[in-house]
BAMIPA-865257 format. One record per residue (C-alpha): x, y, z; residue in one letter. Coordinates in steps of 0.5 Angstrom, whole numbers, always signed. Each point is the difference from the previous one (the first is absolute). Layout:
BEGIN
<r xx="X" yy="Y" zz="Z" r="a"/>
...
END
This chain:
BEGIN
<r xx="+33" yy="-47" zz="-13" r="x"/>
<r xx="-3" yy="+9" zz="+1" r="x"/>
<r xx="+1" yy="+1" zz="-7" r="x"/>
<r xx="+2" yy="-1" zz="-7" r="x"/>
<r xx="+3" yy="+4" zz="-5" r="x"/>
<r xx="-3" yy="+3" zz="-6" r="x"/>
<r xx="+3" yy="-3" zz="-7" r="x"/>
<r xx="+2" yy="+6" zz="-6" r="x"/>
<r xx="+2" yy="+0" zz="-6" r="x"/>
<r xx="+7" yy="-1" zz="+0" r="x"/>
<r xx="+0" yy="+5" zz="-6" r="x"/>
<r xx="-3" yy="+6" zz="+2" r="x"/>
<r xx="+6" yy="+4" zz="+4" r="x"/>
<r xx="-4" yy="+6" zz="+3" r="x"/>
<r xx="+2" yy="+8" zz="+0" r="x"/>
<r xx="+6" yy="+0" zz="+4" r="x"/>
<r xx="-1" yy="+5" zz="+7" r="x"/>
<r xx="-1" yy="+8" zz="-3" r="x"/>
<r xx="+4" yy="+6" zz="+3" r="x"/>
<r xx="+5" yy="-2" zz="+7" r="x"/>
<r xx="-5" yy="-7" zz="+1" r="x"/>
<r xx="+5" yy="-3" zz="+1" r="x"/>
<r xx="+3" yy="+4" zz="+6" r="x"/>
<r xx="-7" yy="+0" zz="+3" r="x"/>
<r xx="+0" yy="-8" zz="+0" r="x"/>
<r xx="+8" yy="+1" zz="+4" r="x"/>
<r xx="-4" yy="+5" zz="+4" r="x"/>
<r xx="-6" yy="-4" zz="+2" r="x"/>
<r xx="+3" yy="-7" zz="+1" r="x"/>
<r xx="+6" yy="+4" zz="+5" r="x"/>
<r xx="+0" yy="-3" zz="+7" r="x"/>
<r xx="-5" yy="+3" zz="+4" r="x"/>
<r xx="-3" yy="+5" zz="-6" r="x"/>
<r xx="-7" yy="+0" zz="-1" r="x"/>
<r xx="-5" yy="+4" zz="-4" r="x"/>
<r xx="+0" yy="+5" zz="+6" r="x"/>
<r xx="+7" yy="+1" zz="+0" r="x"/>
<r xx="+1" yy="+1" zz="-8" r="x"/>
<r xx="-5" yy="+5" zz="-1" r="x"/>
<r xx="+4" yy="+4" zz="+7" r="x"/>
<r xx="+7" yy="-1" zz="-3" r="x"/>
<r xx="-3" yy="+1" zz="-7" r="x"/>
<r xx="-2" yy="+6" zz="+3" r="x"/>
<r xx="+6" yy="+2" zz="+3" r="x"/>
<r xx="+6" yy="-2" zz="-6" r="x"/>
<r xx="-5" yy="+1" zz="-7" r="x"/>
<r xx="+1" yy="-6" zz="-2" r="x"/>
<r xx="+1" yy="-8" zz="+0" r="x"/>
<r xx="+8" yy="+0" zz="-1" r="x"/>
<r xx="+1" yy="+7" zz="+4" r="x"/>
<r xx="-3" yy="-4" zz="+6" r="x"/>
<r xx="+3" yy="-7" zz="-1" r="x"/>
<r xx="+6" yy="+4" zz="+1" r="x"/>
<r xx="-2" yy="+3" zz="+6" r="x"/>
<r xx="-2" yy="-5" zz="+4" r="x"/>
<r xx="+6" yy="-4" zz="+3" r="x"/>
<r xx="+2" yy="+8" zz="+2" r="x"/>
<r xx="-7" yy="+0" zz="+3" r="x"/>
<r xx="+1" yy="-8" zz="+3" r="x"/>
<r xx="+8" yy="+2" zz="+3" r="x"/>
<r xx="-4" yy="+7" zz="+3" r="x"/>
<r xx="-6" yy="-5" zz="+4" r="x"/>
<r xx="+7" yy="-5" zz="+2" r="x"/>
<r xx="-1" yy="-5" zz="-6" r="x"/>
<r xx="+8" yy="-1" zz="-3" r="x"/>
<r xx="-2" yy="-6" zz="-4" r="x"/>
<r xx="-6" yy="+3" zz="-4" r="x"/>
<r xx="+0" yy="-2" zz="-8" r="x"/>
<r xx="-5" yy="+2" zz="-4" r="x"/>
<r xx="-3" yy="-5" zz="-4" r="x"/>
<r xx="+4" yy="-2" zz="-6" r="x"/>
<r xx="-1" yy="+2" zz="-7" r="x"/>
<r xx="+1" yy="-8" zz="-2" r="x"/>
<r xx="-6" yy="-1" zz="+6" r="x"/>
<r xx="-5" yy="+4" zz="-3" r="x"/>
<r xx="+3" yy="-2" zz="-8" r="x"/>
<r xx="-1" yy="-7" zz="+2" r="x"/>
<r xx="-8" yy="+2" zz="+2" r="x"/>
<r xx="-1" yy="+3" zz="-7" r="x"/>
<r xx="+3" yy="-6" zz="-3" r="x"/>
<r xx="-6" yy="-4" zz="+3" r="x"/>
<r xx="-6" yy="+5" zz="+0" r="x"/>
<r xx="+1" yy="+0" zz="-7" r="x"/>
<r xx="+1" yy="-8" zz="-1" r="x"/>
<r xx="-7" yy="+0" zz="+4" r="x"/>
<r xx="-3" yy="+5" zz="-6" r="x"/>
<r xx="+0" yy="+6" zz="+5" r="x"/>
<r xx="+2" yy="+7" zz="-1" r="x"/>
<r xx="+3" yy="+4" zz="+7" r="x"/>
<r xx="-3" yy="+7" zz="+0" r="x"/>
<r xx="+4" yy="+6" zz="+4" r="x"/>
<r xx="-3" yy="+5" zz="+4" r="x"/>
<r xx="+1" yy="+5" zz="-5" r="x"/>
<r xx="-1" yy="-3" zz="-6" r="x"/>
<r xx="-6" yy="+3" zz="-4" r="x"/>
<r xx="-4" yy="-7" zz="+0" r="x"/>
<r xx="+0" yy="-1" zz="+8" r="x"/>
<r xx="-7" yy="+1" zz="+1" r="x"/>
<r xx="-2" yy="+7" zz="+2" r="x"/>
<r xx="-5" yy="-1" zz="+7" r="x"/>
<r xx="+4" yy="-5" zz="+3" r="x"/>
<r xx="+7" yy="+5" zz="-1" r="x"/>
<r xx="-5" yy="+5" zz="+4" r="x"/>
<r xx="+1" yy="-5" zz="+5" r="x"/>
<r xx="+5" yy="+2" zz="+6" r="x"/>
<r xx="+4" yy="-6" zz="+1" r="x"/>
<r xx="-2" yy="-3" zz="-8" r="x"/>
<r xx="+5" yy="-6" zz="-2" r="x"/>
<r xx="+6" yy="+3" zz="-3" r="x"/>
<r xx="+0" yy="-5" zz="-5" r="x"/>
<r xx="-6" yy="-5" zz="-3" r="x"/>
<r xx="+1" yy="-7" zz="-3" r="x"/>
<r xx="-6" yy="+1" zz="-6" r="x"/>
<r xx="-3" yy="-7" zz="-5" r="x"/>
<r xx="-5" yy="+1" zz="-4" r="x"/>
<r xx="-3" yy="+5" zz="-5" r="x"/>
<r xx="+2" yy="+8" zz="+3" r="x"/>
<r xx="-5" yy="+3" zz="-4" r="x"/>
<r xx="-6" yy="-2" zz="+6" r="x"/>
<r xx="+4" yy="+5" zz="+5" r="x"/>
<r xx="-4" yy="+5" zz="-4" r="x"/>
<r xx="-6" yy="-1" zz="+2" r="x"/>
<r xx="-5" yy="+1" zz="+6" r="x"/>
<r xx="+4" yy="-4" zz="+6" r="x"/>
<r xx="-5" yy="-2" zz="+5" r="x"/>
<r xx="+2" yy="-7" zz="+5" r="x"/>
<r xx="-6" yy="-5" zz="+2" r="x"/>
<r xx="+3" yy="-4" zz="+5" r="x"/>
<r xx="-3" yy="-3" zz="+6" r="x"/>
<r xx="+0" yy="-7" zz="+5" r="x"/>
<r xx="+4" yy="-7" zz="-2" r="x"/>
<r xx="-5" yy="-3" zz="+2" r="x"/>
<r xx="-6" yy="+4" zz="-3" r="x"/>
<r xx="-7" yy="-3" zz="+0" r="x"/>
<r xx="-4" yy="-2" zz="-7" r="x"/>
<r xx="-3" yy="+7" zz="+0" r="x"/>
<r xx="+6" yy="+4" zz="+1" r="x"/>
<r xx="+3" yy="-5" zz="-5" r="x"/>
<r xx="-6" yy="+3" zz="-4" r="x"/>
<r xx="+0" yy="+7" zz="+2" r="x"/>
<r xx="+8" yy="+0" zz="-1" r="x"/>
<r xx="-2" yy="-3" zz="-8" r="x"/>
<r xx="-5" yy="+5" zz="-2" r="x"/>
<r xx="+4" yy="+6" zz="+3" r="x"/>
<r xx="+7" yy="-1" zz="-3" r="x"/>
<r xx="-4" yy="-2" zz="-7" r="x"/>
<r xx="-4" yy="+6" zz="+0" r="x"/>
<r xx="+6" yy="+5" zz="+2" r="x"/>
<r xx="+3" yy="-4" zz="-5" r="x"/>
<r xx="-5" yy="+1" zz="-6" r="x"/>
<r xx="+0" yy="+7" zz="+1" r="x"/>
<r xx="+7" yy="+1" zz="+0" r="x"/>
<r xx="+3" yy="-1" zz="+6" r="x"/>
<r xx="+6" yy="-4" zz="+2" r="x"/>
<r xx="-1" yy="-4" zz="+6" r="x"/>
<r xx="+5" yy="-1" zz="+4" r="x"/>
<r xx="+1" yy="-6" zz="+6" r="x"/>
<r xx="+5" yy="-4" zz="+3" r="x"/>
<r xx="+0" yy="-7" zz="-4" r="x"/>
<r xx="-2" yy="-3" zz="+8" r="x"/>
<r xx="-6" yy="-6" zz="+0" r="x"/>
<r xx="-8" yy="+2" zz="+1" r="x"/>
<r xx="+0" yy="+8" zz="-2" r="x"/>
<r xx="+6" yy="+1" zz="-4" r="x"/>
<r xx="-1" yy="-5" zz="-5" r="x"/>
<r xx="-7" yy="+1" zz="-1" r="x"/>
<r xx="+1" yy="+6" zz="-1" r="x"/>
<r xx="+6" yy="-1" zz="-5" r="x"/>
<r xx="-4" yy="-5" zz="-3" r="x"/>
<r xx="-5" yy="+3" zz="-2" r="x"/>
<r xx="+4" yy="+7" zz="-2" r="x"/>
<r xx="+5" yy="-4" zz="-5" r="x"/>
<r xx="-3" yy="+2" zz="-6" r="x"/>
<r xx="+0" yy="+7" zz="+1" r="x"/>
<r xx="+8" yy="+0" zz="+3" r="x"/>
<r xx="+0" yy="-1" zz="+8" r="x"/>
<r xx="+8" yy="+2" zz="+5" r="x"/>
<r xx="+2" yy="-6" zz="+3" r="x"/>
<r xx="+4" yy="+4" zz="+6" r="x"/>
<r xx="+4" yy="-6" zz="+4" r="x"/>
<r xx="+4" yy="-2" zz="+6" r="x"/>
<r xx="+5" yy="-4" zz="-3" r="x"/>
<r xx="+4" yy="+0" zz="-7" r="x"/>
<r xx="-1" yy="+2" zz="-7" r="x"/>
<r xx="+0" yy="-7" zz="-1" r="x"/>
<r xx="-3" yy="-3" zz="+6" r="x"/>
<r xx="-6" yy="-1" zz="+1" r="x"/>
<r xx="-5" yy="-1" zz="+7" r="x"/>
<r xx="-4" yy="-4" zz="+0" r="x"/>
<r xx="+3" yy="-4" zz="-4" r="x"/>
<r xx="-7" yy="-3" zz="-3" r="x"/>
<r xx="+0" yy="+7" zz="-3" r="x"/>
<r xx="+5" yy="+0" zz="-5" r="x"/>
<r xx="-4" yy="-2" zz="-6" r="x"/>
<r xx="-4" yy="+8" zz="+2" r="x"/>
<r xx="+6" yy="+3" zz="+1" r="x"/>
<r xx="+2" yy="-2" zz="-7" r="x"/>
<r xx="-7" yy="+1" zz="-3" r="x"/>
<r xx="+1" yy="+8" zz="+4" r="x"/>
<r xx="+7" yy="+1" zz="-4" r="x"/>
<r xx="-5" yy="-1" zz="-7" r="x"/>
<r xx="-3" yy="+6" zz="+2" r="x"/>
<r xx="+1" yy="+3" zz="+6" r="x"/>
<r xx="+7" yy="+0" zz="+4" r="x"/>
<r xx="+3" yy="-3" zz="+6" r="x"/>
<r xx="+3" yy="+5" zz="+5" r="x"/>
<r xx="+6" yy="-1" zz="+6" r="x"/>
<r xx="+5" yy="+4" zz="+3" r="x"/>
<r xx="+4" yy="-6" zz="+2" r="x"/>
<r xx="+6" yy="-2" zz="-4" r="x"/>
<r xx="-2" yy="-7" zz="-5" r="x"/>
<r xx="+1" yy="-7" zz="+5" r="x"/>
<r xx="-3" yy="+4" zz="+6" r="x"/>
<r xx="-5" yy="-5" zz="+3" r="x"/>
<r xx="-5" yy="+3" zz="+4" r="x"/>
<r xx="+0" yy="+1" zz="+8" r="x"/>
<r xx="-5" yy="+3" zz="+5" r="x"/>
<r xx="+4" yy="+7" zz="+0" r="x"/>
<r xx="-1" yy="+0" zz="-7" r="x"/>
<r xx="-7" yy="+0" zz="-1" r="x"/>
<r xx="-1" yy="+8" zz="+4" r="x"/>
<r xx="+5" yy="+3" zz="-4" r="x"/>
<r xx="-3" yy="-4" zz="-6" r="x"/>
<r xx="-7" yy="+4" zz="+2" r="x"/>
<r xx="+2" yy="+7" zz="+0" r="x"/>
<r xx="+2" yy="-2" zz="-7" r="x"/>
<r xx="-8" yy="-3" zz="-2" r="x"/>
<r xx="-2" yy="+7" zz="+4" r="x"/>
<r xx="+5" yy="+4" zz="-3" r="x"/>
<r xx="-1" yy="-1" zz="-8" r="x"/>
<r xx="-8" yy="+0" zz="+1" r="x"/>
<r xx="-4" yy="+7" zz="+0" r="x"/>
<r xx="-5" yy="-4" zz="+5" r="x"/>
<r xx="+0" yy="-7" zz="+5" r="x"/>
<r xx="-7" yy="-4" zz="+0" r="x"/>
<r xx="+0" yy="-5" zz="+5" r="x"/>
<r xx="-4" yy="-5" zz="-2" r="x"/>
<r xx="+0" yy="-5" zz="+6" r="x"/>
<r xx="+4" yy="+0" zz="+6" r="x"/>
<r xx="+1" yy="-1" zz="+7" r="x"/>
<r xx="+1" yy="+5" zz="+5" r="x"/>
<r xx="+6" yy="-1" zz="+1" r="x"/>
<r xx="+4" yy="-2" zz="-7" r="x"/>
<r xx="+6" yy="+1" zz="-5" r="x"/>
<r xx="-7" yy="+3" zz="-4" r="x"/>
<r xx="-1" yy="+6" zz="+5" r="x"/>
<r xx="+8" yy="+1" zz="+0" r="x"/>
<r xx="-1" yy="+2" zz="-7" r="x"/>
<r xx="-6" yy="+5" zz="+2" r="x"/>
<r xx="+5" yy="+3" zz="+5" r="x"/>
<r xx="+5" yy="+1" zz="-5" r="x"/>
<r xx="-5" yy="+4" zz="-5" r="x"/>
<r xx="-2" yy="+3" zz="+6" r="x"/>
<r xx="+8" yy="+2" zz="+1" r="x"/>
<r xx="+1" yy="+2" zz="-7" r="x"/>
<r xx="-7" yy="+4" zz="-2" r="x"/>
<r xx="-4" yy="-5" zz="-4" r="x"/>
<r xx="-7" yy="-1" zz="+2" r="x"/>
<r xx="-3" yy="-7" zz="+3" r="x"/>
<r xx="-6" yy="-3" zz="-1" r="x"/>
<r xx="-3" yy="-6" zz="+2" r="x"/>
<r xx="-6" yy="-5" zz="-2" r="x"/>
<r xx="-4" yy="-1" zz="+6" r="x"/>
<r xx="-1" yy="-7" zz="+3" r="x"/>
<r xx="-5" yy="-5" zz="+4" r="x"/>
<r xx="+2" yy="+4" zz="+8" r="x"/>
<r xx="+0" yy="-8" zz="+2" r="x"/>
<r xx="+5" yy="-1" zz="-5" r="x"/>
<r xx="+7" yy="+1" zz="+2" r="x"/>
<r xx="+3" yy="+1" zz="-6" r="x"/>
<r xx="-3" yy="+6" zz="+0" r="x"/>
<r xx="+1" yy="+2" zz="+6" r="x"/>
<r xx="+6" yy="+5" zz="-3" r="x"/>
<r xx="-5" yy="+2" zz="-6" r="x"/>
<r xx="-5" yy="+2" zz="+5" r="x"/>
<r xx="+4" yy="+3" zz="+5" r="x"/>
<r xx="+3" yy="+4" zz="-5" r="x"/>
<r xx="-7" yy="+3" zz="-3" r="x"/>
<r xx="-1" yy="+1" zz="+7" r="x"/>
<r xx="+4" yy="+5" zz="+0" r="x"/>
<r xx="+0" yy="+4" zz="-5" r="x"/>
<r xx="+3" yy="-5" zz="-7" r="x"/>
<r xx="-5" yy="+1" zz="-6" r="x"/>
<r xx="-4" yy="-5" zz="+0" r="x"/>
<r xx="+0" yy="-4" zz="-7" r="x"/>
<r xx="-6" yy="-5" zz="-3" r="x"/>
<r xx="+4" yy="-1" zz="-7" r="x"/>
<r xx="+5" yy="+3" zz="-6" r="x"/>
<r xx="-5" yy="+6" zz="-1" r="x"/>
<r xx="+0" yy="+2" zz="+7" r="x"/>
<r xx="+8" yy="-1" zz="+0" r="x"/>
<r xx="+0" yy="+4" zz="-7" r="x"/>
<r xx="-5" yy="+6" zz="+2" r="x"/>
<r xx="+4" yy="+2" zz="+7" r="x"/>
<r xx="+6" yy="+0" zz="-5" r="x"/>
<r xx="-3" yy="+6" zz="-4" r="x"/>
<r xx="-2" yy="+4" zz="+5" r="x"/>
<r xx="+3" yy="+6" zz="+3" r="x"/>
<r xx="-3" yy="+0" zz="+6" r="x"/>
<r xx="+4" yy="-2" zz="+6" r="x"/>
<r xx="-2" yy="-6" zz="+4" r="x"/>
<r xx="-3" yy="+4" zz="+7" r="x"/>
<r xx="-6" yy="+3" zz="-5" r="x"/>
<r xx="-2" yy="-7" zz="-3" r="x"/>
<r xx="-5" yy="-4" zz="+3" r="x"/>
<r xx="+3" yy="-7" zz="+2" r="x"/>
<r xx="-6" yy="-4" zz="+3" r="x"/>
<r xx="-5" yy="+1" zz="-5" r="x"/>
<r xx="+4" yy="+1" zz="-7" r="x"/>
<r xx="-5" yy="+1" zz="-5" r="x"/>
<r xx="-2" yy="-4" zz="-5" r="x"/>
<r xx="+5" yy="-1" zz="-6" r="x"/>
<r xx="-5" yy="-3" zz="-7" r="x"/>
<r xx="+6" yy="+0" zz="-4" r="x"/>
<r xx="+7" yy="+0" zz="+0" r="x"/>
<r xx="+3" yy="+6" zz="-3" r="x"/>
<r xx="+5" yy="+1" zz="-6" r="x"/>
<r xx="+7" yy="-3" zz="+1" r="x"/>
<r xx="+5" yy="+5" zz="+4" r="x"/>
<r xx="+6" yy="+3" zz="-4" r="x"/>
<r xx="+6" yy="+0" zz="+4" r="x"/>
<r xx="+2" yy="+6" zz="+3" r="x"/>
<r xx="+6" yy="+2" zz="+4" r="x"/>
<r xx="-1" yy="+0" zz="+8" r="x"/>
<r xx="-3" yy="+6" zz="+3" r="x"/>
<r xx="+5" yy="+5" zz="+5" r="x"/>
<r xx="-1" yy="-1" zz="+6" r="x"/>
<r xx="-4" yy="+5" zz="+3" r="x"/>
<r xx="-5" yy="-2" zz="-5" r="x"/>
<r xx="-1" yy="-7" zz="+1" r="x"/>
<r xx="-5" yy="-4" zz="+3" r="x"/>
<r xx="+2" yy="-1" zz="+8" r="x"/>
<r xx="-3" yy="-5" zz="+4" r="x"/>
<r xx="-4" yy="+1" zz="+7" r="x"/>
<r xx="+4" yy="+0" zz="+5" r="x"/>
<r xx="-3" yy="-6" zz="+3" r="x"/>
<r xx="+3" yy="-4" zz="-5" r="x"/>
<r xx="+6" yy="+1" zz="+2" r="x"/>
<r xx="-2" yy="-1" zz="+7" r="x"/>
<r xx="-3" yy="-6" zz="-1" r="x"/>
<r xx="+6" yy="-3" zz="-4" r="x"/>
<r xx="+5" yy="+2" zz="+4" r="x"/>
<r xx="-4" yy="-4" zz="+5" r="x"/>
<r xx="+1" yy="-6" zz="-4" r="x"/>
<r xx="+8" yy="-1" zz="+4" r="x"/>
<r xx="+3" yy="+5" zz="-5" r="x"/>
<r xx="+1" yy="+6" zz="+4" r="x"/>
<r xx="+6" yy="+3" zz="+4" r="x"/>
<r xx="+2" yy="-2" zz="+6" r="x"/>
<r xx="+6" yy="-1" zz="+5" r="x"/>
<r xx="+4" yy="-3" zz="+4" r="x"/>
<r xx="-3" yy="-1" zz="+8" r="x"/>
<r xx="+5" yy="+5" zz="+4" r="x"/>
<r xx="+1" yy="+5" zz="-5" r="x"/>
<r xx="-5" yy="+6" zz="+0" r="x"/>
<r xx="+4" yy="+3" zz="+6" r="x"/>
<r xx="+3" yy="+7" zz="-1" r="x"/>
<r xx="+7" yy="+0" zz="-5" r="x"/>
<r xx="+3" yy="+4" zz="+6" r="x"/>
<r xx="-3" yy="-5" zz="+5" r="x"/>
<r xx="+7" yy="-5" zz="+0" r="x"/>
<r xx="-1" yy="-2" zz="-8" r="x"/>
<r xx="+6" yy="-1" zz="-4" r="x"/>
<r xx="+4" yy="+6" zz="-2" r="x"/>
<r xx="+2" yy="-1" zz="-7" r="x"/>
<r xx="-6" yy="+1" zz="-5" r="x"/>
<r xx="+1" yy="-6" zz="-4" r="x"/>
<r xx="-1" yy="-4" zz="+8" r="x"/>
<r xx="-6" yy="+5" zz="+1" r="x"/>
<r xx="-2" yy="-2" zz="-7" r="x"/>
<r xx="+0" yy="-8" zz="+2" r="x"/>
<r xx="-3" yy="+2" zz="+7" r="x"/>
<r xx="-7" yy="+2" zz="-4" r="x"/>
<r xx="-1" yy="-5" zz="-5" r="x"/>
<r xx="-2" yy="-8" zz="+0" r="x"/>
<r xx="-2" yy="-6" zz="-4" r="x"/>
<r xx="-7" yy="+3" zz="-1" r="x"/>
<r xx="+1" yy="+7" zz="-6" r="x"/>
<r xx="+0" yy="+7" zz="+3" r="x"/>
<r xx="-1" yy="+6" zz="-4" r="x"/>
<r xx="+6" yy="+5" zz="-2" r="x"/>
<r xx="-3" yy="+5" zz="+1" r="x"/>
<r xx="-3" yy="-2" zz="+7" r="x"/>
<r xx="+8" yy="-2" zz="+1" r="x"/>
<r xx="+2" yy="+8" zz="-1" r="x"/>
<r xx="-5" yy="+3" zz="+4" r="x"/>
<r xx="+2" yy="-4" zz="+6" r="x"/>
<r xx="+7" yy="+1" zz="-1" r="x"/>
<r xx="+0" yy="+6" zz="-1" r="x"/>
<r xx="+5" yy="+0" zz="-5" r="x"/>
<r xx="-1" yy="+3" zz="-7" r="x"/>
<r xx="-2" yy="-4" zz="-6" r="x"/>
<r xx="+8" yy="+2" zz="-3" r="x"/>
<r xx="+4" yy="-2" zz="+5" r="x"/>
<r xx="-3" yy="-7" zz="+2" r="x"/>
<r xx="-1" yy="-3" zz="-7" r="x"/>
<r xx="+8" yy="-2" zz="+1" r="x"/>
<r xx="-1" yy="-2" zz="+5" r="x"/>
<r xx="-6" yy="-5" zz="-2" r="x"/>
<r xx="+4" yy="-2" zz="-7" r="x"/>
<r xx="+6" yy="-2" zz="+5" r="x"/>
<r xx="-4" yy="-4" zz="+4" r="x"/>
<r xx="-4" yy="-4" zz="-6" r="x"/>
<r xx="+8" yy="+0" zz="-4" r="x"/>
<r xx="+2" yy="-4" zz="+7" r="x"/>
<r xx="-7" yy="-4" zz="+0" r="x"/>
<r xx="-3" yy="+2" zz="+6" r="x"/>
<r xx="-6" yy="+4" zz="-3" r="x"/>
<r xx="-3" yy="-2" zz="-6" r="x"/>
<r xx="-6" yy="+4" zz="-4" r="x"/>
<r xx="-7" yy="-3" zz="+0" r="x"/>
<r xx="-6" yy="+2" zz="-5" r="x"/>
<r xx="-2" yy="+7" zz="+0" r="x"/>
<r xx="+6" yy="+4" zz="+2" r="x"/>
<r xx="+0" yy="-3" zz="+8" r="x"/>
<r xx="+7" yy="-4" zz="+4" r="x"/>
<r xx="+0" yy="-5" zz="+4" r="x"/>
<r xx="+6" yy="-4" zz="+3" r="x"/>
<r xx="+3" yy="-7" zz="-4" r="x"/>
<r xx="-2" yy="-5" zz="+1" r="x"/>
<r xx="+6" yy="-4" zz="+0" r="x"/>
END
């Protein structure tokens, strides 16, 4: 069996959904609406309820006649069974959803949360790293999340084998974020199931998928910008170089969030992501103070020495929360991260035979011009814009028509490829 679900107290009903929670959950779970798509058709209407009634207008508009957006008994059917597993839905605008990760661009529009809410107010920090770590990144993973977590921070990983539970383990008295692929209620692997209910003591279990989901590959990238997404900044302990872990250092990258890596014996594969990445311009961290001292500076990345961090004698006083800085102020990555990342298979790319000139027999519709330029592989809106010549306003639309029709999904980090199916 993948997973089991977590037992509640059959007599603790969680707060319903504040605000138009409900209409958001109808909008999220219609057919062919993710998180991408809700923010741009909240944008457009206002609200949740105007943009439910606006899309079976926006699907005949695409040449769908038959679209329903979901039914107010589906998504009251969910609540009923969020709350039975002792869960709690926030919204995207309710007051409690956590502020970093709203910031992000295509933030979940809605969250299962269990567990104690009260952790979401501290420093966020995620420590994740390889399934099959070794014994001294296990240890590594360890001393990091207990002194990140002593010095008030919340460690926040994935619940997976090796790092993450390590790092969830030794995190627990303090408050640890479990963020998961599956269901509120169910857990994988299932061997973590007594955690998970150790977590919701003082911690919290978090997911976006509705109770009952078990979790399947396509679920795990999603799951990580949720992990990058909530988090100040991504320490990978230990990883391969080509990994779920650097999927994760790619959405930070994405999201403006730090990355930093412990680096690893260079015969070691597992570190081969770690030491790549300080390769290229990640801060290279030795333990929590080093994490915690990054955190307090204000100055930015390109100005601090990588290769030959100063030593740390203690770990300095535990870090207030504080709101996240504006953009311009945040610090920003080397651009050889990014290129580094992008190396790892995540980049755009097109089809074979679709880089000669629009006028050069393409197709004449824009939606076909749209299809013509995207694969399976993701590809950058704004690279999209650019090499179609067609203002950001008049192809969105189209774009939204084509996801509606379930020919062009949106992926991680704002990007479009075509379906899959």
């Amino acid at each position: 069996m993948m997973a089991r679900p977590l037992s509640s107290d059959p007599h603790h009903t969680p707060p319903s959904p504040k605000g138009d929670g409900l209409a958001a959950l109808r909008l999220i779970r219609s057919r062919r609406v993710g998180p991408a798509t809700f923010h741009r058709l909240l944008g457009e209407h206002g609200c949740a309820e105007a943009a439910l009634a606006a899309l079976p207008g926006i699907a005949r508009a695409a040449g769908i006649e038959d679209y329903s957006p979901c039914p107010a008994f589906v998504a009251e059917a969910e609540i009923a069974a969020g709350h039975r597993a002792g869960a709690r839905l926030l919204a995207w605008d309710d007051p409690d959803y956590p502020a970093l990760l709203r910031e992000v661009a295509e933030a979940p529009p809605v969250l299962w949360l269990r567990g104690d809410m009260a952790v979401l107010g501290r420093m966020p920090v995620a420590v994740i790293g390889a399934r099959n770590a070794s014994s001294l990144g296990l240890r590594m993973a360890r001393g990091m999340a207990a002194g990140l977590s002593q010095s008030g921070t919340a460690v926040i990983a994935g619940l997976a084998r090796g790092i993450d539970t390590i790092a969830h383990e030794a995190a627990l008295p303090g408050g640890t974020i479990a963020v998961m692929a599956g269901g509120i209620d169910m857990i994988y692997p299932a061997e973590n199931a007594a955690l998970a209910e150790a977590i919701c003591e003082t911690g919290l279990l978090v997911t976006e998928q509705p109770p009952g989901t078990e979790p399947v590959a396509r679920h795990f990238p999603a799951r990580n910008r949720i992990i990058s997404g909530l988090s100040r900044a991504v320490v990978v302990v230990e990883a391969a170089y080509r990994s779920g872990s650097l999927i994760t250092a790619r959405c930070a990258l994405d999201q403006g969030r730090e990355v930093m890596a412990v680096p690893g014996h260079p015969m070691d594969a597992r570190a081969g992501g770690c030491n790549a990445l300080i390769r290229d311009g990640a801060l290279l961290v030795r333990n929590s103070a080093d994490v915690l001292a990054a955190l307090q500076s204000n100055s930015p990345t390109t100005a601090r020495p990588v290769l030959a961090a100063q030593p740390v004698q203690a770990a300095p006083a535990p870090v207030a929360p504080t709101a996240p800085a504006p953009a311009d102020e945040r610090v920003r990555q080397p651009a050889a991260v990014a290129r580094r990342l992008a190396e790892l298979g995540h980049g755009s790319a097109r089809r074979p035979g679709t880089d000669r000139p629009r006028d050069a027999g393409g197709p004449v519709n824009l939606e076909g011009r749209i299809l013509a330029r995207l694969g399976p592989s993701p590809t950058e809106e704004n690279m999209l814009i650019r090499d179609l010549g067609v203002p950001a306003a008049v192809l969105a639309p189209a774009i939204l028509a084509l996801e509606l029709s379930g020919r062009v999904q949106r992926m991680a980090g704002g990007k479009l490829a075509l379906s899959g199916g």
